[in-house]
Every structure is written in structure tokens, then in C-alpha cells.
Residue frames as a rotation matrix with the C-alpha (Angstrom) as fourth column:
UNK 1
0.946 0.225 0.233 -188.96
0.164 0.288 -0.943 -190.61
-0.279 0.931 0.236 -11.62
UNK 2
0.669 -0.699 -0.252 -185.98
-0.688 -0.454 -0.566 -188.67
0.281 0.552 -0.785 -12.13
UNK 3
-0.264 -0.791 0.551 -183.69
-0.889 0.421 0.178 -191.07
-0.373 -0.443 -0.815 -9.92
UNK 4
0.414 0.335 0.846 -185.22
0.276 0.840 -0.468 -194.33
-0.867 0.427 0.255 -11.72
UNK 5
0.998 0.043 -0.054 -184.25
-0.044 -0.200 -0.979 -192.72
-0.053 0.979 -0.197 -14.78
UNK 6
0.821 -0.519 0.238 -181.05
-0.557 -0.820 0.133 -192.62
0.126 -0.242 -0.962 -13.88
UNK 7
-0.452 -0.326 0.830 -180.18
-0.539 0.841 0.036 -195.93
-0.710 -0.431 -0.556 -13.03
UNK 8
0.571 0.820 -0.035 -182.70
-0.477 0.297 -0.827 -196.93
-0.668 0.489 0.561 -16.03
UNK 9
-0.564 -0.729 0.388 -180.45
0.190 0.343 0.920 -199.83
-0.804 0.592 -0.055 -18.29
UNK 10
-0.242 0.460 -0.855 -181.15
-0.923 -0.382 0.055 -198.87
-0.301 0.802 0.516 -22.13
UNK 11
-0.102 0.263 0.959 -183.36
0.240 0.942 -0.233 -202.28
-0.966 0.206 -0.159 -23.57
UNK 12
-0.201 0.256 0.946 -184.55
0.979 0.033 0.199 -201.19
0.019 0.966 -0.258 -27.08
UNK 13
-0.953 -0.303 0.028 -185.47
0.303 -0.940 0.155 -197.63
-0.020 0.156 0.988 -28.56
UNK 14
-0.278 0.932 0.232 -188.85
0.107 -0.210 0.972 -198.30
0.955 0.295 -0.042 -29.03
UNK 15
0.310 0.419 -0.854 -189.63
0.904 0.149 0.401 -198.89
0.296 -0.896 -0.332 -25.57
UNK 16
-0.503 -0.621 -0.602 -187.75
0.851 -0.478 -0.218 -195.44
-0.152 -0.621 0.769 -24.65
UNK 17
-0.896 0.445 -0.011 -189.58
-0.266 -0.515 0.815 -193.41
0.357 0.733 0.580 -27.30
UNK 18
0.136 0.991 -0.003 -193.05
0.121 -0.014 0.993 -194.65
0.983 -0.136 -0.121 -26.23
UNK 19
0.516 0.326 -0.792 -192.35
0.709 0.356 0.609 -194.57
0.481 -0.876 -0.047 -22.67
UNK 20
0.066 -0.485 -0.872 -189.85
0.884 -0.377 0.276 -192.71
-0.463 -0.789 0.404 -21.06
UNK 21
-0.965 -0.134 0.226 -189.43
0.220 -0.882 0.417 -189.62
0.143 0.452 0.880 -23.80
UNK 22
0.080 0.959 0.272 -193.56
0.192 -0.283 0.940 -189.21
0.978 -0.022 -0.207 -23.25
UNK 23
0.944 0.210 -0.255 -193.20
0.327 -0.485 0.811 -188.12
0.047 -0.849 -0.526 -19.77
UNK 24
-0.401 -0.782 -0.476 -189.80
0.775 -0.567 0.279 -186.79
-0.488 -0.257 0.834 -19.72
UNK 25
-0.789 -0.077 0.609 -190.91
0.353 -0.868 0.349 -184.10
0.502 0.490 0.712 -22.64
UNK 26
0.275 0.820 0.502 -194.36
0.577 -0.559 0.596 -183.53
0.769 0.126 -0.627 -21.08
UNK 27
0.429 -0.458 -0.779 -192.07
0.848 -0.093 0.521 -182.86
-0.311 -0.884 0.348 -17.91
UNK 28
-0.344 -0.934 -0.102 -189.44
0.837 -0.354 0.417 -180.85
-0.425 0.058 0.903 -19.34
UNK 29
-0.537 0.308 0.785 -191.95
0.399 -0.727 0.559 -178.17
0.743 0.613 0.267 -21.44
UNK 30
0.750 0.544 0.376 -193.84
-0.040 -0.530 0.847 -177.29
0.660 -0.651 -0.375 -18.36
UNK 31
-0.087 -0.621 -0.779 -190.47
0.992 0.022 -0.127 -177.47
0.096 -0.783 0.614 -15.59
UNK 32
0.904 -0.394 -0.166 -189.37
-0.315 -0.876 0.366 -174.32
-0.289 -0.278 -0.916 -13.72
UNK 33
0.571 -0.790 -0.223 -186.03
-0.543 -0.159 -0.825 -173.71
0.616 0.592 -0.520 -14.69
UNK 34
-0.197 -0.804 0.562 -184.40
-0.928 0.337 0.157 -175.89
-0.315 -0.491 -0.812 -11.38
UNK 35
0.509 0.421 0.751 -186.52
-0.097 0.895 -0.436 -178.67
-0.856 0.149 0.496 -12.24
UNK 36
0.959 -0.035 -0.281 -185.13
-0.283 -0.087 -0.955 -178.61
0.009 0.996 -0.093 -15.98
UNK 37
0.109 -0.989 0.098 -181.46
-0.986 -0.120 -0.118 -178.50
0.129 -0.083 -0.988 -14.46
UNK 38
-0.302 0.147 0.942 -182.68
-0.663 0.677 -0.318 -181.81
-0.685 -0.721 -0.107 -12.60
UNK 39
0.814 0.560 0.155 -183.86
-0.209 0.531 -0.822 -183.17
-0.542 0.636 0.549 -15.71
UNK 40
0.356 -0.823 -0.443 -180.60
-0.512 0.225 -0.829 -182.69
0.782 0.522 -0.342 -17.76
UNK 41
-0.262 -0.906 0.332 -178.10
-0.948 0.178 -0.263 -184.04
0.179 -0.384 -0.906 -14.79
UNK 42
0.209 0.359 0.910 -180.37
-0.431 0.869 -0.244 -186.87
-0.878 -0.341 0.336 -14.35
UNK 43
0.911 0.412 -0.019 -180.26
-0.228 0.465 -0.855 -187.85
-0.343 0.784 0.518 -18.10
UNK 44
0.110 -0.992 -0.058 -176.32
-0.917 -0.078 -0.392 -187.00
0.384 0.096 -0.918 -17.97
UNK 45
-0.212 -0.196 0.957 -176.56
-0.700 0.714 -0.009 -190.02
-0.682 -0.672 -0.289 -15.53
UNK 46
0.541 0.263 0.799 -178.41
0.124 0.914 -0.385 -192.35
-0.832 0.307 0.462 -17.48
UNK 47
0.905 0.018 -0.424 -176.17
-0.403 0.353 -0.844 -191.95
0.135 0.935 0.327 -20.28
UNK 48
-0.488 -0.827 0.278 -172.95
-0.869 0.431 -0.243 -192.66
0.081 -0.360 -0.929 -18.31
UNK 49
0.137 0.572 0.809 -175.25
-0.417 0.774 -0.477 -195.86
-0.899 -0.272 0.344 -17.47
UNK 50
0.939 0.284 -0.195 -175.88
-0.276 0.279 -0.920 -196.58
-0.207 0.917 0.340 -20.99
UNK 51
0.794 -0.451 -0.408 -172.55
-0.592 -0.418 -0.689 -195.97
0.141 0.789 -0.599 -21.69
UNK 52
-0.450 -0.578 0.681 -171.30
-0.864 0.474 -0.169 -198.62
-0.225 -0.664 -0.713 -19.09
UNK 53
0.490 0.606 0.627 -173.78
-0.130 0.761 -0.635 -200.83
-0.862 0.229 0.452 -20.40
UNK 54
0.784 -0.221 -0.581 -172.01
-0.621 -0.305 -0.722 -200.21
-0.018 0.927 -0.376 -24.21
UNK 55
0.135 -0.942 -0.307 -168.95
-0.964 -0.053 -0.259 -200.41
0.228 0.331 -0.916 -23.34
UNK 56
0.119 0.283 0.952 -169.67
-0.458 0.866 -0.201 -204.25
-0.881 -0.412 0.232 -21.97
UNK 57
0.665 0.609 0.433 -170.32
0.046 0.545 -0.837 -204.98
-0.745 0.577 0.335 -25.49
UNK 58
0.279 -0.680 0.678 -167.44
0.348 0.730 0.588 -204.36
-0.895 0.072 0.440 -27.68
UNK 59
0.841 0.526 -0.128 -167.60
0.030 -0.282 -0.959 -202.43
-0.541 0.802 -0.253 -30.26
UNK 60
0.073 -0.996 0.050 -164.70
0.198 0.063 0.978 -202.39
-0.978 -0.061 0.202 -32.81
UNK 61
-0.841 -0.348 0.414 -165.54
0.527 -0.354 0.773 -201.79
-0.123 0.868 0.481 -36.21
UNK 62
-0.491 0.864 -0.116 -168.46
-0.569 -0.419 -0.708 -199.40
-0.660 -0.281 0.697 -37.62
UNK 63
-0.938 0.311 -0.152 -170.97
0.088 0.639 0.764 -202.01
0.334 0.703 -0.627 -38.96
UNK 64
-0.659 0.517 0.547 -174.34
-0.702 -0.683 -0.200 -200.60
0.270 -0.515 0.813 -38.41
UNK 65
0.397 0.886 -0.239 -176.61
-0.321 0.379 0.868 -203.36
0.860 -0.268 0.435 -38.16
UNK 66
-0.276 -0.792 -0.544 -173.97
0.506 0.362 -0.783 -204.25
0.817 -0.491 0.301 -35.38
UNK 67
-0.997 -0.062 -0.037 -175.46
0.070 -0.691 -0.719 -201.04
0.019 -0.720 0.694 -32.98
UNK 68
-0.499 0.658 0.564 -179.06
-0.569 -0.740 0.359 -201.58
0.654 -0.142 0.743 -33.10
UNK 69
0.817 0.570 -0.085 -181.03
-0.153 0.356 0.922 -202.06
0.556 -0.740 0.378 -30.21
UNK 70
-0.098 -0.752 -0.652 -177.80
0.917 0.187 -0.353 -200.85
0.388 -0.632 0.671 -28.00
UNK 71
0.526 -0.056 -0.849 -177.13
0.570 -0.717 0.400 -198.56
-0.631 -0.694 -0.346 -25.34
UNK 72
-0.515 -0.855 -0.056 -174.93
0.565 -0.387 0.729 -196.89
-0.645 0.344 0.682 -28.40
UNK 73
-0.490 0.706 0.511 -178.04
0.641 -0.105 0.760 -196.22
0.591 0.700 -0.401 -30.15
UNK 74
0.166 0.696 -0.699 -179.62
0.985 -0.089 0.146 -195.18
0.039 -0.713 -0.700 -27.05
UNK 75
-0.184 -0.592 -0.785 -177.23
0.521 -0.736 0.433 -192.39
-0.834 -0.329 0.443 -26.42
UNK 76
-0.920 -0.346 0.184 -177.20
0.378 -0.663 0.646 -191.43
-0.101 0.664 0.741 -29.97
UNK 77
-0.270 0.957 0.102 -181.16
0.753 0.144 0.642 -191.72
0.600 0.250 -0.760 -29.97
UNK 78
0.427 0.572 -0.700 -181.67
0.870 -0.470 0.147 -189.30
-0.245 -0.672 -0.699 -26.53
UNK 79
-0.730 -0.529 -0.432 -178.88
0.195 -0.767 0.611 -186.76
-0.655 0.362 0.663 -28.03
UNK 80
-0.742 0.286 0.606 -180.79
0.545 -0.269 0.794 -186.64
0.390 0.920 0.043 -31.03
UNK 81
0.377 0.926 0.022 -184.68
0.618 -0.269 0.739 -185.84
0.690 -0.265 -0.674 -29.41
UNK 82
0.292 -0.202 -0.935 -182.71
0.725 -0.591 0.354 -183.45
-0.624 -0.781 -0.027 -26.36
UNK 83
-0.635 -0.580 0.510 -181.71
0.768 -0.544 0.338 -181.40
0.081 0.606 0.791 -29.49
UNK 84
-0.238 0.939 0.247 -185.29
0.592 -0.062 0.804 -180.23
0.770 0.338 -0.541 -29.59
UNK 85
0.648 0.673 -0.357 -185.80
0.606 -0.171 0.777 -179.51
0.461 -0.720 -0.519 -26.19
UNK 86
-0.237 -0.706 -0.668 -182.32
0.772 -0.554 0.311 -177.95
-0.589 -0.442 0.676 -25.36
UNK 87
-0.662 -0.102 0.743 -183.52
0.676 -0.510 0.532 -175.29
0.325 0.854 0.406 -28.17
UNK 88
0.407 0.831 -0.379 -187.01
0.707 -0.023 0.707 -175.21
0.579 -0.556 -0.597 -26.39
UNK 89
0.518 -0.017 -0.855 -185.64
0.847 -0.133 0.515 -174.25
-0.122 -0.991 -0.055 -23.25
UNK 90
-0.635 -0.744 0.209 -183.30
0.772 -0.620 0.138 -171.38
0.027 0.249 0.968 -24.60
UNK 91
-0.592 0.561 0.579 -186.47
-0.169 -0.788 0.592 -169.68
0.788 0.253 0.561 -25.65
UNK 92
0.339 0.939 -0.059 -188.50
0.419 -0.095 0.903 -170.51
0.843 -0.330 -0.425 -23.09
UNK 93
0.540 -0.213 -0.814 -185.85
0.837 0.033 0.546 -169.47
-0.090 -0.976 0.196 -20.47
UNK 94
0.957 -0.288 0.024 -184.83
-0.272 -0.924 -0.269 -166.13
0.100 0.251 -0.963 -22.47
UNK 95
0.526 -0.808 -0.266 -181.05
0.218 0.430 -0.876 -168.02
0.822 0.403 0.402 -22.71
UNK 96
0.925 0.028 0.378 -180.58
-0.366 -0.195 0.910 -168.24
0.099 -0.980 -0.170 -19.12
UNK 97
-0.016 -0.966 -0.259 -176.75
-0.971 0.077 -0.228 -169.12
0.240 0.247 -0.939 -18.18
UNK 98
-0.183 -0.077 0.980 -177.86
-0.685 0.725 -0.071 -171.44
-0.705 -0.684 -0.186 -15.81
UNK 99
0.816 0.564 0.125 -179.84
-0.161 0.430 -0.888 -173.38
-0.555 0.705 0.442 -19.28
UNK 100
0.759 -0.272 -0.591 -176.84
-0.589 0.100 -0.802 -173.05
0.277 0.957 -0.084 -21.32
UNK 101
-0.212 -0.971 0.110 -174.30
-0.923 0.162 -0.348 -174.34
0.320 -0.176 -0.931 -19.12
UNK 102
0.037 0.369 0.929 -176.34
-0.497 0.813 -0.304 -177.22
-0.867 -0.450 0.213 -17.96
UNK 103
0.889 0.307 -0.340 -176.79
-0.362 0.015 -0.932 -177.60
-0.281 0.952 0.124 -21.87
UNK 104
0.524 -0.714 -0.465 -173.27
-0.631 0.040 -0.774 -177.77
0.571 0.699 -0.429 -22.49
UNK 105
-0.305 -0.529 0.792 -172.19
-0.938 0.311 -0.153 -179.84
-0.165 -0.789 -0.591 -19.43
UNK 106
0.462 0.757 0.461 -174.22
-0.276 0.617 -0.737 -182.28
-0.843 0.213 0.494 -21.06
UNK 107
0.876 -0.316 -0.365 -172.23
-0.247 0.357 -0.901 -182.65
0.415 0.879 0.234 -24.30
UNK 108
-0.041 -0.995 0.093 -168.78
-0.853 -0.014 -0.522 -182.29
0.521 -0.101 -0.848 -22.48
UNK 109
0.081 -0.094 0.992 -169.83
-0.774 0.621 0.122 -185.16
-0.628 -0.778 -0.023 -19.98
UNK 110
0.846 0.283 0.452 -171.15
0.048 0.804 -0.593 -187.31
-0.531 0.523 0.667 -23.07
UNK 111
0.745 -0.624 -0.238 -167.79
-0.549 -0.369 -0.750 -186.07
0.380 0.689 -0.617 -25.05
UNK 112
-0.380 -0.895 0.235 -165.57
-0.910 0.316 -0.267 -187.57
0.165 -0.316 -0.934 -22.39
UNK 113
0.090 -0.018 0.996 -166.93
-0.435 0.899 0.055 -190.99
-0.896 -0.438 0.073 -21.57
UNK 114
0.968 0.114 -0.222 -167.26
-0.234 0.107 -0.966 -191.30
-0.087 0.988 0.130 -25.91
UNK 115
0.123 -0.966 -0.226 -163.17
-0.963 -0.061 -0.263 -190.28
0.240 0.250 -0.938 -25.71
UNK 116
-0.074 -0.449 0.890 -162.53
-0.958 0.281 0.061 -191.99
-0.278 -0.848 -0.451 -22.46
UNK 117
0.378 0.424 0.823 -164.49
-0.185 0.905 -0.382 -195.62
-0.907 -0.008 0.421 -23.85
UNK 118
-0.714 -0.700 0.007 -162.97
-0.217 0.231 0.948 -195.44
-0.665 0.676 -0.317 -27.34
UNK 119
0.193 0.748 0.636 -166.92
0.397 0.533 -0.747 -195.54
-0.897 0.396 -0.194 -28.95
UNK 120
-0.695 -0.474 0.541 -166.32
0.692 -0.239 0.681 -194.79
-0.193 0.848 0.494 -32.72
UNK 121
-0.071 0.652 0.755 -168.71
0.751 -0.463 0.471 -191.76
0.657 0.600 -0.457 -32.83
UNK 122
-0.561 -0.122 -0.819 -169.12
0.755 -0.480 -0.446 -188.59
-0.338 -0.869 0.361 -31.63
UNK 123
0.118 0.993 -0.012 -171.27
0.972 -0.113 0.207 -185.61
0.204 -0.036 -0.978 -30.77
UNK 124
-0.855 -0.417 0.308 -171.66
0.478 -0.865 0.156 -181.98
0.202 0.280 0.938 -31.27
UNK 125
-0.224 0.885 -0.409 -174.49
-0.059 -0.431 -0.900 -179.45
-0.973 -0.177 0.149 -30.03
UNK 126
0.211 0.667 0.714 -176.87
0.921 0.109 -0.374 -178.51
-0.327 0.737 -0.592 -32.63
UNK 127
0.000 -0.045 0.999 -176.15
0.985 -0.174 -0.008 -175.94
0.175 0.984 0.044 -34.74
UNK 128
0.490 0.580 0.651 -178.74
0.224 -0.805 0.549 -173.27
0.842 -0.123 -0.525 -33.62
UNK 129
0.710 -0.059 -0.702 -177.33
0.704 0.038 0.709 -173.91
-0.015 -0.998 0.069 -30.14
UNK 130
-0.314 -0.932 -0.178 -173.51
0.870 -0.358 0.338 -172.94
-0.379 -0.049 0.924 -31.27
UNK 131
-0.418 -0.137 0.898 -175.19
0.648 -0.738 0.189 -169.89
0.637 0.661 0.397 -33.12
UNK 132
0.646 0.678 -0.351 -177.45
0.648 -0.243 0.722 -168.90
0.404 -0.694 -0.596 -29.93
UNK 133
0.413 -0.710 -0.571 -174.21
0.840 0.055 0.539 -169.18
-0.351 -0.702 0.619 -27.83
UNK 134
-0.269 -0.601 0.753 -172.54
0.933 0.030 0.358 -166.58
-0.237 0.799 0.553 -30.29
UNK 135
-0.090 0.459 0.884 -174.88
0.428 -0.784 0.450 -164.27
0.900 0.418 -0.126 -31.05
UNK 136
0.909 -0.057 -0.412 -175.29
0.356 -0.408 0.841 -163.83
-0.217 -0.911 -0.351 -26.52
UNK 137
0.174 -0.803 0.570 -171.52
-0.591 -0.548 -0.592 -162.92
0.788 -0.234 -0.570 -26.87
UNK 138
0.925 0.092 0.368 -170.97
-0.372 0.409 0.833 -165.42
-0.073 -0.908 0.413 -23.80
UNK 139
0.177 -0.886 -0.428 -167.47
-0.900 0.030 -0.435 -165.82
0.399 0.462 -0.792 -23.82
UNK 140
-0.455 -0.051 0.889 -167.27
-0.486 0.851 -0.200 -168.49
-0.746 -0.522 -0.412 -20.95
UNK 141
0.369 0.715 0.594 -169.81
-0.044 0.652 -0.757 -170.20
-0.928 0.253 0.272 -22.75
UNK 142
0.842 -0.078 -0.535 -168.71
-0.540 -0.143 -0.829 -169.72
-0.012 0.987 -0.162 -26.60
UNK 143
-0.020 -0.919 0.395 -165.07
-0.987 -0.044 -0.153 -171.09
0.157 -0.393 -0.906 -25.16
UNK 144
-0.272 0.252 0.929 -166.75
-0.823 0.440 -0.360 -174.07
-0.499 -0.862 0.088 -24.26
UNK 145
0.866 0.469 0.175 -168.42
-0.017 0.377 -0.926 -175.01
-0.500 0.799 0.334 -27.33
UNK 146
0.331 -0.908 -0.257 -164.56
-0.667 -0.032 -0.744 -174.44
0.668 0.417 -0.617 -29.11
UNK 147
-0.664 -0.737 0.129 -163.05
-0.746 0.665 -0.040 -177.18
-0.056 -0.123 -0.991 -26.90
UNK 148
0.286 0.795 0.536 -166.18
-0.375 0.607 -0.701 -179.33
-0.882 -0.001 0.471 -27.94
UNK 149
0.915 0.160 -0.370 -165.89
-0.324 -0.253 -0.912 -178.39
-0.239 0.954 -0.180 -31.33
UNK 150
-0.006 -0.995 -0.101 -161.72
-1.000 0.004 0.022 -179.44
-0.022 0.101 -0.995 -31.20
């Protein structure tokens, strides 16, 4: 599953949302913690995918009816619903490093292909995440989220 996903082009949101987010989340709330890791780097993949699919398309001014039903949508769409579960997994993994850094390797990958492609939007952990990060005292990790956050 995970390596289909990976290679999965983005077609519409509905179809992702009824299909692929219903077994990724029922996946991802019951993983052990390597499996979870295996879940994020796979999805890290399919948005570079997506994001090769995007960039194909041109994008140049923001005109929103202009981004739906794109791989730009797509990206913003799984960022949005992985908010949930990257929150999940803190608590359910007691804010393992191995969770946060997999967590944040995830924005920084999506951060650079956003720069790197020139898409006119960009992305930031959730909130709770940057206050999680903080409140552990994780410097490595807090350090991280500040060259996100730049």
C-alpha cells in the first residue's frame, strides 16, 4: 500500500478523502511507531509526486477557482488532515524524537519543493505542534521549527 501511495498521481480530493485517507488513518492510529515513520516518508513521497504533477500546470497568479481539483489542493488538502494525526501520534507516542523529527522532516521537505517550484503558498506546522516542541525544551528540534517559521 505504502509504495502505491507513493507513486499515487493526485486526481480529485474527493476520491482521496473517501479512499485513500480511510485506510491511511485507520493505519496510522493503530501503527507501531516504525510503521508510522513509514507512513510519513511514504506520504513525503507522494507529495513530491503531487508536486511534480503541479508544477506541470502553471500556476502564476492566486485565483482560486484556478487550484481546484489540483495536485496544489492535494498537498494543501493532506497537510491539512496530517495536522490531526501528527498531534495524535505525539500523544500516543509520549513525544517520541523519532515522531517529532519525522514530523518536522515532513514540513521542511514540503517547505523546499513549495520554495524550490515557486508555488504561491506556504506551510507551517500546527500550532499545538510548535507549542509541544517548546514546552519538551528540544533544542534540536525547537531550532528546526525557527528555520521553518523564517
Amino acid at each position: 500500500i505504502l509504495e502505491l501511495l507513493s507513486w499515487m498521481p493526485y486526481t480529485s480530493g474527493f476520491v482521496f478523502c473517501e479512499s485513500v485517507m480511510r485506510v491511511l488513518s485507520g493505519i496510522m492510529v493503530k501503527a507501531e511507531l516504525k510503521h508510522w515513520c513509514a507512513i510519513i516518508d511514504t506520504l513525503a513521497k507522494t507529495i513530491v509526486t503531487w508536486a511534480v504533477q503541479a508544477d506541470n500546470q502553471n500556476y502564476t497568479d492566486w485565483i482560486f477557482e484556478e487550484y481546484l481539483n489540483t495536485p496544489l489542493e492535494g498537498i494543501w488538502f493532506l497537510t491539512l488532515q496530517l495536522e490531526r494525526y501528527f498531534l495524535a501520534a505525539l500523544q500516543q507516542y509520549h513525544f517520541h524524537p523519532q515522531v517529532l523529527n519525522k514530523i518536522l522532516d515532513y514540513y521542511v521537505k514540503l517547505d523546499v519543493i513549495v520554495t524550490e517550484l515557486g508555488f504561491p503558498v506556504f506551510f507551517f506546522p500546527p500550532a499545538p505542534f510548535i507549542l509541544s516542541v517548546l514546552v519538551q525544551g528540544d533544542l534540536v528540534a525547537t531550532h528546526r521549527i525557527a528555520l521553518l517559521l523564517i
